[in-house]
N, C-alpha and C positions, 0 to 999 in steps of 0.2 A: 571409482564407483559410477563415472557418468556412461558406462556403457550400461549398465542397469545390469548387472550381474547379483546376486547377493553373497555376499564376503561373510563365510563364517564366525567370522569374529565381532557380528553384531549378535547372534547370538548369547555372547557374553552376560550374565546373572545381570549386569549394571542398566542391560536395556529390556528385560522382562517385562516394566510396567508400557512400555510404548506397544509391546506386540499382544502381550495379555489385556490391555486396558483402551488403546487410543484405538488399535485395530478394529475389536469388537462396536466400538461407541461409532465409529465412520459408519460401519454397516448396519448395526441397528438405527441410527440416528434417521440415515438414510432412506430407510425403512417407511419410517412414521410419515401419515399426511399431516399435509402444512399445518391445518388446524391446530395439532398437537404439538407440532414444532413449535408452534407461534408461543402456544402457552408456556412450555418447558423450557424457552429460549430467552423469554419475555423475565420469568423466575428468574432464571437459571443469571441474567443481567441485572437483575435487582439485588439478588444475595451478591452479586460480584461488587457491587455500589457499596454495599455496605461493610460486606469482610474486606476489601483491596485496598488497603487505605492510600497507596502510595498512587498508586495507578487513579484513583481519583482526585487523588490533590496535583494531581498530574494535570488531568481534563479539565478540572474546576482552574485553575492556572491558566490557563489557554483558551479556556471561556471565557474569563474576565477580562484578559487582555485581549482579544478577540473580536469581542461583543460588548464594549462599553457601554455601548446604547443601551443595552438590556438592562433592566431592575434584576437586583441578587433572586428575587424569588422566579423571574423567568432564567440566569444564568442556572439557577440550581434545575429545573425541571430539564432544560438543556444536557445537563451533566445527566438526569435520569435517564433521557431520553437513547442516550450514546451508548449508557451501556446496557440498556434494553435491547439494542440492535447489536452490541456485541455478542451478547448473550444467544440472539438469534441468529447470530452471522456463523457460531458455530454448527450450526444444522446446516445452513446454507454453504459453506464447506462440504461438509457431510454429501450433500447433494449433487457438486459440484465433480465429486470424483467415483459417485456409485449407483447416482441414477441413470437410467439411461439417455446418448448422448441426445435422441429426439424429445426429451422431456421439456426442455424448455421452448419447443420450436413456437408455439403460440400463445408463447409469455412473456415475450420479452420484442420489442418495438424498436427502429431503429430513427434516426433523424440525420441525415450531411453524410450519406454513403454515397454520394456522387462525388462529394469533396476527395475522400480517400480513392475513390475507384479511378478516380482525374488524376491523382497525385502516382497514384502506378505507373498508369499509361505512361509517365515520364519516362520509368523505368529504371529509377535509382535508388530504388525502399522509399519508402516512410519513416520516420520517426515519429512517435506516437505518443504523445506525454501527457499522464494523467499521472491519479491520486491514487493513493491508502485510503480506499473506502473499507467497511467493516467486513462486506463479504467479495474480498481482492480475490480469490480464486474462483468463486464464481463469475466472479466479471469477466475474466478468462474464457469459461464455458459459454457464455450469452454472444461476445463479440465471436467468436467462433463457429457462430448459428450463421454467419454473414460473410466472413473472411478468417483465410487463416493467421496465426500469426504467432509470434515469438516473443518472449518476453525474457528482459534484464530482472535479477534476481539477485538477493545476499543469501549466503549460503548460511544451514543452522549451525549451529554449535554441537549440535548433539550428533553423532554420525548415521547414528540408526534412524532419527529425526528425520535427517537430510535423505537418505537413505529411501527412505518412505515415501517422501513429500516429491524426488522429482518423480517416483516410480508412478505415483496417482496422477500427477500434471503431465506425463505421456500423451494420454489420449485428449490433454486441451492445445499444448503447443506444440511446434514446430521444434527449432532451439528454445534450450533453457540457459541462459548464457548470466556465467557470473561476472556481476556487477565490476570484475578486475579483469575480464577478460575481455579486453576495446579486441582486440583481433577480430574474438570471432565475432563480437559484435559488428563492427566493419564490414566482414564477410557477408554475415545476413542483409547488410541492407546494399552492397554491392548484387548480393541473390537476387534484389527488388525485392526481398521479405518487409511487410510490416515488422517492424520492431516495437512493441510497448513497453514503457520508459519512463521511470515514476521518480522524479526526479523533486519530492517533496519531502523529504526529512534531512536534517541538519548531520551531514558528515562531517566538520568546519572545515577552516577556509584553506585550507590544503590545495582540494579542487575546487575552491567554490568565492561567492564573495559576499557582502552583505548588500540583500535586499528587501524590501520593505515586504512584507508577508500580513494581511489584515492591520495596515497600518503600525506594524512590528519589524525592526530589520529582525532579517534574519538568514542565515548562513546558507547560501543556494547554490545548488552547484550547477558551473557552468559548463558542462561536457554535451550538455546539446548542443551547446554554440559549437564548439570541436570537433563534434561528429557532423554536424552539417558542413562544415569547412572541407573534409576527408572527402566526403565524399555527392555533397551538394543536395543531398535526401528532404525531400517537402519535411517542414516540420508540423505537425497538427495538436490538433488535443482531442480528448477522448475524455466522457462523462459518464459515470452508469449512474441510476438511480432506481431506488425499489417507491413503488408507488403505496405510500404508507405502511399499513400489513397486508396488504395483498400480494399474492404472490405472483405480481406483474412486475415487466421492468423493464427502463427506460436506457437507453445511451444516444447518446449526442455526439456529433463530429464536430467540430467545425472547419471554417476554409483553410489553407495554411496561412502558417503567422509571417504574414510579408512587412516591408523586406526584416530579414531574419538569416543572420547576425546581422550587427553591425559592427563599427568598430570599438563602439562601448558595452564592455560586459555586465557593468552594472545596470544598464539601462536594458540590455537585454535580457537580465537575470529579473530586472521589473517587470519589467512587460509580462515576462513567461510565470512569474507569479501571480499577477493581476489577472490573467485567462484562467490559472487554477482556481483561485479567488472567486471569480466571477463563478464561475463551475461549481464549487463546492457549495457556495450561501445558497443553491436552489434547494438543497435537502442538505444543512448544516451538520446534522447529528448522528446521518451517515456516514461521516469522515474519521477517520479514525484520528482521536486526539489524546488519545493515551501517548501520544508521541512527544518527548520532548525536545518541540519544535526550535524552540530558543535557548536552548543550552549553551548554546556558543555565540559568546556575548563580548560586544566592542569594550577596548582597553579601560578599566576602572568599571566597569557598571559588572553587576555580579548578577549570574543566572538567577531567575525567578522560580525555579523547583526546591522545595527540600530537599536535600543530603539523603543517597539510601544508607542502606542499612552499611552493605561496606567499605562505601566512604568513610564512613564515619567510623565503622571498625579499621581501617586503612589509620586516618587522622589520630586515631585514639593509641595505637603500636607505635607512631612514628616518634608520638610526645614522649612513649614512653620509653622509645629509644634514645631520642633526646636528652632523657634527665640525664643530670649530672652525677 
């Protein structure tokens, strides 16, 4: 499907609701001004706070461990806050794949575009590492007001999903290259392509190793360090930020992360958490933290998330395979 053909077989009754239901919601959504998004987005995160229960004891998790300094009553407005911007982040999707491409030309501000444009002139790509903020596809659209660029991606589960999602990301990147495919990854920054590179959620430690994340180890992966090594590519970091509710927005560069590797990977897995780190606390609860960051947790200490649902139906069949 990466040539963007469509294969009859998503057709199939099982993905009716994605072409009857997500289709229509992209385009209308699209549609509305900000004003109205703000409002149906701002709801739309509030009813999510309240009916999602897992996905909030998820964020509240990650808040608490995160933000110790905070009082429960600012952690919890914190948690309100995140998914009030989730809620809104789906418009801001919405906008990202159907407004038009000059829509954001004089909304969105840049800061360290000599860093990046210095790190070309090398002429051996960029690696570009940033975060899961709430609206990751429009960050796509904004940095593409400035330069072009390619980004690492985990493919969906659903086919018609996947199907859909890189058909709209066409007109923001270059490569859409999956997250398992180092090739072509290599290729594009052998191109001198920008590659952007979100290298902040817990795969464990497979690829990765344990580094400190808000004062949290936690399971980082280190394929920057490896892809710098391939092929020598400046490493930078990249910030987006939306300025309150207004529908302005911000992204930060900074210089490259020198020297970068070294021969310690934990200390480098530090460092390159500590940049996200710093990056994320200027607007905390634009980050996406429904994510569970600390899943994967050193020998004897046991994850900090409740069990979903079919863990627990998994746990509950196995016992019962068990009986005697």
């Amino acid at each position: 499907m990466n040539n963007g053909e469509f294969p009859l077989t998503l057709l199939h009754p099982r993905y009716w609701l994605i072409w009857l239901l997500l289709v229509p919601f992209l385009l209308l959504a699209g549609a509305l001004p900000w004003t109205v998004q703000q409002r149906l987005g701002r709801g739309l995160g509030w009813l999510a706070w309240k009916l999602v229960a897992q996905r909030r004891h998820d964020a509240e998790t990650n808040i608490r461990l995160c933000f110790p300094e905070k009082s429960p009553e600012e952690q919890t407005a914190m948690v309100r806050d995140i998914f009030r911007n989730g809620g809104l982040s789906l418009f801001e999707t919405a906008n990202a794949f159907v407004r038009p491409m000059g829509y954001y030309d004089d909304l969105v501000s840049i800061e360290g575009l000599e860093h990046l444009k210095a790190a070309l002139a090398e002429g051996r790509g960029v690696l570009l590492l940033g975060a899961h903020y709430s609206f990751v596809d429009l960050c796509g659209l904004l940095a593409m007001r400035f330069f072009p660029v390619d980004t690492v991606y985990r493919p969906q589960n659903n086919p018609a999903l996947e199907w859909l999602v890189r058909r709209l990301r066409r007109r923001i990147y270059g490569y859409q290259i999956d997250h398992d495919n180092m090739r072509l990854l290599v290729r594009a920054l052998k191109e001198n392509h920008v590659v952007w590179y979100t290298p902040d959620q817990d795969f464990g430690l497979k690829q990765g190793v344990f580094a400190p994340f808000f004062g949290i180890n936690a399971a980082t992966l280190t394929s920057p360090r490896r892809l710098q090594k391939i092929n020598h590519s400046p490493v930078l970091f990249i910030h987006f930020r939306r300025r309150g509710l207004e529908e302005q927005y911000e992204i930060i560069i900074t210089p490259p992360l020198e020297p970068f590797p070294t021969d310690d990977a934990v200390a480098d897995a530090t460092r390159m958490n500590a940049v996200l780190e710093q990056l994320i606390r200027r607007s905390p609860t634009q980050y996406l933290w429904y994510h569970r960051r600390f899943k994967t947790r050193p020998a004897g200490e046991s994850p900090p998330y409740r069990k979903k649902r079919r863990e627990l139906r998994e746990e509950a069949r196995l016992r019962q395979e068990n009986r005697p």
